[in-house]
TORLO-346587 format. One record per residue (C-alpha): residue number from 0; x, y, z. Coordinates in nm, 2 decimals, decimal comma. Layout:
REM TORLO-346587
> num_px_py_pz
> NUM_X_Y_Z
...
REM end
This chain:
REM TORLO-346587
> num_px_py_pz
> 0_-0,30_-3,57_-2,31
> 1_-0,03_-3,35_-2,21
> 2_0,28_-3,49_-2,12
> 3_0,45_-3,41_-1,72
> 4_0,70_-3,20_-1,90
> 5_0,50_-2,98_-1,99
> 6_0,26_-2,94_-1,70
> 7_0,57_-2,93_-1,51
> 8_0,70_-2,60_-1,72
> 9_0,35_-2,41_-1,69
> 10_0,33_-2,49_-1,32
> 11_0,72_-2,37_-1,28
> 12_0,63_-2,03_-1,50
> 13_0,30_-1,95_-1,28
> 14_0,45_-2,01_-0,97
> 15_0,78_-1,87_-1,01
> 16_0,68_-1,57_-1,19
> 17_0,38_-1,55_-0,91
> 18_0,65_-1,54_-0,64
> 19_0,84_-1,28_-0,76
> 20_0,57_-1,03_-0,85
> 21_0,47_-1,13_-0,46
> 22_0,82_-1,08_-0,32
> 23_0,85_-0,76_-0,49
> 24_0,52_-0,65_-0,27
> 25_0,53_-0,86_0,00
> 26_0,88_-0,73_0,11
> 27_0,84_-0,37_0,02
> 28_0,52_-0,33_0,21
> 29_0,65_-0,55_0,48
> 30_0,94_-0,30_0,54
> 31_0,71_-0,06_0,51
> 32_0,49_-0,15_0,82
> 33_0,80_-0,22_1,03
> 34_0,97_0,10_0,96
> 35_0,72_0,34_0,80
> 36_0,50_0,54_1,00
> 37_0,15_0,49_0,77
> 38_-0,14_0,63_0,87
> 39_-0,41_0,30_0,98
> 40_-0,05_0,07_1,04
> 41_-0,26_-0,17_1,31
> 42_-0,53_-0,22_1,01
> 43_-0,31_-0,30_0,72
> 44_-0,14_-0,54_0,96
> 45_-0,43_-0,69_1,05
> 46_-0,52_-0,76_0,68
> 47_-0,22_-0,89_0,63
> 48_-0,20_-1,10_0,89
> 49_-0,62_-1,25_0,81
> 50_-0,47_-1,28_0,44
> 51_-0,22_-1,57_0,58
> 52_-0,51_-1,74_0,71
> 53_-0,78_-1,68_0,44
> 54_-0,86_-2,02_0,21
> 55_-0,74_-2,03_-0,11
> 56_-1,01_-2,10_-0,26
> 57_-1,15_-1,81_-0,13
> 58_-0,93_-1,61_-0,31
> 59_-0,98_-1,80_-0,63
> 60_-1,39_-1,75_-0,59
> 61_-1,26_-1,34_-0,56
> 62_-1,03_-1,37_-0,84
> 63_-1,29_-1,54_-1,08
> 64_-1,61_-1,31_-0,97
> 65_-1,35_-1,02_-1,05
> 66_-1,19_-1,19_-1,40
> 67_-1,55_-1,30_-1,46
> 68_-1,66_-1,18_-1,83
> 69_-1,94_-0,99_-1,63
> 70_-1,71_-0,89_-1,34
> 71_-1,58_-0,53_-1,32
> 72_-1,22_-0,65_-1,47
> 73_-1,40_-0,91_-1,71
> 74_-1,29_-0,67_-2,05
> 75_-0,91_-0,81_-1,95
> 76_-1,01_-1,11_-2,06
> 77_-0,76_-1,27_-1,82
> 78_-1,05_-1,60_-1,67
> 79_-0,90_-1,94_-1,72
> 80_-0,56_-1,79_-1,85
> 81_-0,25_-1,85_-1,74
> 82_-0,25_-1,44_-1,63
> 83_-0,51_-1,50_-1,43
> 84_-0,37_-1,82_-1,23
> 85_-0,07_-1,58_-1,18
> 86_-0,26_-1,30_-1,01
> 87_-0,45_-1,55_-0,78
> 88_-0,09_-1,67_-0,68
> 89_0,00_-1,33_-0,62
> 90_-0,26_-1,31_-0,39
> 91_-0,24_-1,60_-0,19
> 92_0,14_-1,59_-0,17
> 93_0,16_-1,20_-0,12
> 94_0,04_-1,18_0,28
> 95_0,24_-1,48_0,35
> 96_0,55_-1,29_0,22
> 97_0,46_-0,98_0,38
> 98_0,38_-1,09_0,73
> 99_0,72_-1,31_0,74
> 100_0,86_-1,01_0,64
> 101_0,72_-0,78_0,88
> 102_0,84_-1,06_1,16
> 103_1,22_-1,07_1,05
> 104_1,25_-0,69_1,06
> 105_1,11_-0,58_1,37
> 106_1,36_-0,88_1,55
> 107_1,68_-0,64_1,40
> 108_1,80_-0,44_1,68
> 109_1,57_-0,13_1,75
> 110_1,86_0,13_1,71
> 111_2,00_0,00_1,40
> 112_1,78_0,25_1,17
> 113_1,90_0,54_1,44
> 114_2,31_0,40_1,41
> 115_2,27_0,42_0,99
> 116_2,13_0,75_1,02
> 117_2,42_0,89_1,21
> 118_2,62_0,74_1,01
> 119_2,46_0,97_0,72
> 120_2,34_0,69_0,54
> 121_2,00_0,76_0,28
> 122_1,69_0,60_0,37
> 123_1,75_0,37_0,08
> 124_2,08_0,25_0,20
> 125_1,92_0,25_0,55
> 126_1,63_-0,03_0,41
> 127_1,90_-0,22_0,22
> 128_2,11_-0,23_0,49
> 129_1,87_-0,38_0,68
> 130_1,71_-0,55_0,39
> 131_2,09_-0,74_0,39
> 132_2,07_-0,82_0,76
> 133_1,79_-0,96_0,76
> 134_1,85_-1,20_0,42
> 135_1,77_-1,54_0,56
> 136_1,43_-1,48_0,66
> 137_1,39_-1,27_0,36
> 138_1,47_-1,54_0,16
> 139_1,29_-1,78_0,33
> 140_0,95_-1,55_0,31
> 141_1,02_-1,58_-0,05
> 142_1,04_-1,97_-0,07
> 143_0,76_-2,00_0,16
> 144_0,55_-1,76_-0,04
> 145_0,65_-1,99_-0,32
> 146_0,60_-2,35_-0,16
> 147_0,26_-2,17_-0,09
> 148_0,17_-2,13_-0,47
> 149_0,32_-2,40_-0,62
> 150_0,12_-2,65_-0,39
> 151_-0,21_-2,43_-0,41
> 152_-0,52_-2,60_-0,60
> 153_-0,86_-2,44_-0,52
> 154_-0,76_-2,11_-0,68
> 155_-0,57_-2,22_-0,97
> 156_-0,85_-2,45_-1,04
> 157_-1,14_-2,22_-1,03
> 158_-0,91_-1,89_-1,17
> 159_-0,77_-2,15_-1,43
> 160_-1,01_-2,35_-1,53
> 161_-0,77_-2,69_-1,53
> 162_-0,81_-2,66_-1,93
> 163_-0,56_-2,90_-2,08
> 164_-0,29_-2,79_-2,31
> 165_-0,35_-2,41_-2,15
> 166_-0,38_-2,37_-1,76
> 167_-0,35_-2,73_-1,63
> 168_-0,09_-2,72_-1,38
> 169_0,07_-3,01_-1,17
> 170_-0,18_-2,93_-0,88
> 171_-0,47_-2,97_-1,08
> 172_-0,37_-3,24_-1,24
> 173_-0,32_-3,44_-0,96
> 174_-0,65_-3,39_-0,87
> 175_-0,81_-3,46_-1,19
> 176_-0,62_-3,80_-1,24
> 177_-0,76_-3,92_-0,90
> 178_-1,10_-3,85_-0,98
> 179_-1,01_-4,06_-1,27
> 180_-0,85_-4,34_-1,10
> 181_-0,55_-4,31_-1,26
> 182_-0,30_-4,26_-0,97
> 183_0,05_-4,31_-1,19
> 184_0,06_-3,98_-1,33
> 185_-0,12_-3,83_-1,01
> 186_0,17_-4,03_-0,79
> 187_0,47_-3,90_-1,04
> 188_0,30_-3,52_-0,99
> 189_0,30_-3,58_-0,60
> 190_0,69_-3,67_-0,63
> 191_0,78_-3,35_-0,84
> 192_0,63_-3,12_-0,58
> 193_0,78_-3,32_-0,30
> 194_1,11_-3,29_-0,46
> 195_1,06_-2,93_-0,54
> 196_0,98_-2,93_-0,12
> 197_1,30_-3,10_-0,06
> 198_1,51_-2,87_-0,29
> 199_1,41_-2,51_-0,17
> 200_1,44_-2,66_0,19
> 201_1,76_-2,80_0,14
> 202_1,86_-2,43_-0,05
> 203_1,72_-2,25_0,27
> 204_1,93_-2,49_0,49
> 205_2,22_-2,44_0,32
> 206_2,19_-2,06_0,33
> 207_2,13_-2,09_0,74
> 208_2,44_-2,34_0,80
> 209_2,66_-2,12_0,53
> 210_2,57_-1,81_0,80
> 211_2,60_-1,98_1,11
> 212_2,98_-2,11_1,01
> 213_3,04_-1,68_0,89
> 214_2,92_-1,58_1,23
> 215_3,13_-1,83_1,41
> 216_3,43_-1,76_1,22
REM end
């Protein structure tokens, strides 16, 4: 059996390392529908916005048909490995990130990209301009893309394969300790994750109140 610690590190390394491959895409093509002028905008936003809603496990079930030994990306060899949990992550946290994204920018003020412009500034300096004024949701579409993975279960369970010792992550584990009757170790799983809640709420908080006192000052 293997002990919380190290469920708790594998969960922590998919998830976190899920989250920032997701962020990566999720904000880039985020600023990209808010500000780019991309040829079938309203249909990539749309698929964005169905990907928020779509069940996990849905995604798993495309995932594993695709990681499948048979399946057109089956000679990666990436079903029930850790890889593969990551890339269903990806997935499901991906639209979250890139839909909050999308949000945040288009509330900046509509002649700020005109204003940086005159001012001569690149179109890089332009995005991370706005990138900077727009941090706290940013942020926050990070952490949410990441509550979002960490707490997910049908994909990682299907992509994964819940094999101890290799791809069992706290999520899974919960689920298989229940089905077991053995609710300790599913109750001191349930209290990492709620804890883990608390902590990147309590970050994004801080973040918000540490803003609110610049702009008053």
């Amino acid at each position: 059996m293997e002990s919380v610690h190290e469920v708790l590190g594998r969960s922590a390394f998919v998830s976190v390392t899920a989250t920032l491959i997701a962020a990566v895409i999720g904000i880039g093509l985020g600023t990209a529908l808010a500000f780019a002028r991309l040829p079938g905008r309203r249909l990539l936003t749309a698929v964005v916005n169905t990907g928020m809603a779509v069940p996990t496990v849905v995604v798993g079930l495309v995932v594993a048909m695709l990681l499948w030994r048979s399946g057109p990306l089956g000679d990666l060899g990436l079903i029930y490995t850790v890889e593969g949990m990551i890339l269903a992550q990806v997935l499901i946290a991906a639209p979250l990130i890139t839909g909050i994204t999308l949000a945040a920018l288009q509330l900046l003020p509509p002649g700020l990209p005109d204003q940086l412009r005159a001012l001569g500034a690149s179109r890089f300096q332009r995005v991370l301009r706005m990138w900077i004024e727009a941090r706290v949701p940013l942020l926050a579409a990070a952490m949410a893309g990441f509550g979002k993975a960490i707490s997910e279960v049908g994909a990682v369970s299907i992509v994964g394969g819940n094999i101890h010792g290799h791809t069992q992550v706290m999520t899974t584990a919960i689920v298989e300790n229940v089905g077991r009757g053995e609710f300790a170790p599913a109750l001191i799983y349930g209290a990492i994750l709620v804890v883990l809640a608390f902590l990147v709420n309590g970050l994004l908080a801080s973040v918000q109140h540490r803003r609110a006192s610049w702009a008053r000052a």
